[in-house]
C-alpha positions as CSV (number, residue, x, y, z in Angstrom):
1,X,-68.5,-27.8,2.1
2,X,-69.1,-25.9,-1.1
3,X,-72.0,-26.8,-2.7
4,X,-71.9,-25.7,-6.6
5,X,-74.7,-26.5,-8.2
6,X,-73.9,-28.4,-11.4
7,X,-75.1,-26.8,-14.1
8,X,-73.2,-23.8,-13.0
9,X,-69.9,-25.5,-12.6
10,X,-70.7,-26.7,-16.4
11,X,-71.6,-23.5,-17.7
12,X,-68.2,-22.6,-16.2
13,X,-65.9,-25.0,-17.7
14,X,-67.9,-24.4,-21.1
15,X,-66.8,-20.5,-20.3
16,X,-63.3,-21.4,-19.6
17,X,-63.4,-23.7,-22.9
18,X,-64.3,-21.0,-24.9
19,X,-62.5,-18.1,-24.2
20,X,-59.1,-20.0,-23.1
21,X,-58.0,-20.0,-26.6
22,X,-58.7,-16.2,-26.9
23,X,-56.6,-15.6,-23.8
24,X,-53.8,-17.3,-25.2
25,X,-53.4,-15.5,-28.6
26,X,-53.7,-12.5,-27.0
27,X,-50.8,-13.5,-24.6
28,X,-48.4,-14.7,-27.5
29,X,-49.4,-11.1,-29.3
30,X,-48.7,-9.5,-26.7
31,X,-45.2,-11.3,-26.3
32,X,-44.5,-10.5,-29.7
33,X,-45.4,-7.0,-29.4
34,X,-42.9,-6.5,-26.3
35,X,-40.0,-7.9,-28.3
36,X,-40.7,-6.0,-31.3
37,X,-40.4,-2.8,-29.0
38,X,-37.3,-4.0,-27.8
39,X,-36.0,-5.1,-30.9
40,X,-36.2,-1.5,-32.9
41,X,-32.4,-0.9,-32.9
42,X,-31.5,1.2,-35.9
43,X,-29.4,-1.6,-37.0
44,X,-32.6,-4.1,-36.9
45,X,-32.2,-7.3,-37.5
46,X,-28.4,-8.5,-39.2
47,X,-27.0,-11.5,-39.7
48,X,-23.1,-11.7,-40.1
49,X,-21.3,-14.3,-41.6
């Protein structure tokens, strides 16, 4: 079918290695930065008790 040649496909998974854990802290700051938009009440943050 496909035929990848195989230092391509490792060059590949050494790409996806690399930069996975760059993609992920950019999710989680992104994450954070949506909540801290939705969380700028006047109030902020209180805790009752």
């Amino acid at each position: 079918m496909f035929a990848v040649r195989p230092r391509l496909l490792y060059v590949g998974v050494a790409f996806l290695v690399a930069l996975s854990p760059y993609v992920l802290l950019s999710a989680y700051m992104l994450r954070i930065l949506a909540v801290s938009k939705h969380s700028l009440d006047p109030g902020g943050f209180t805790v009752e008790g």
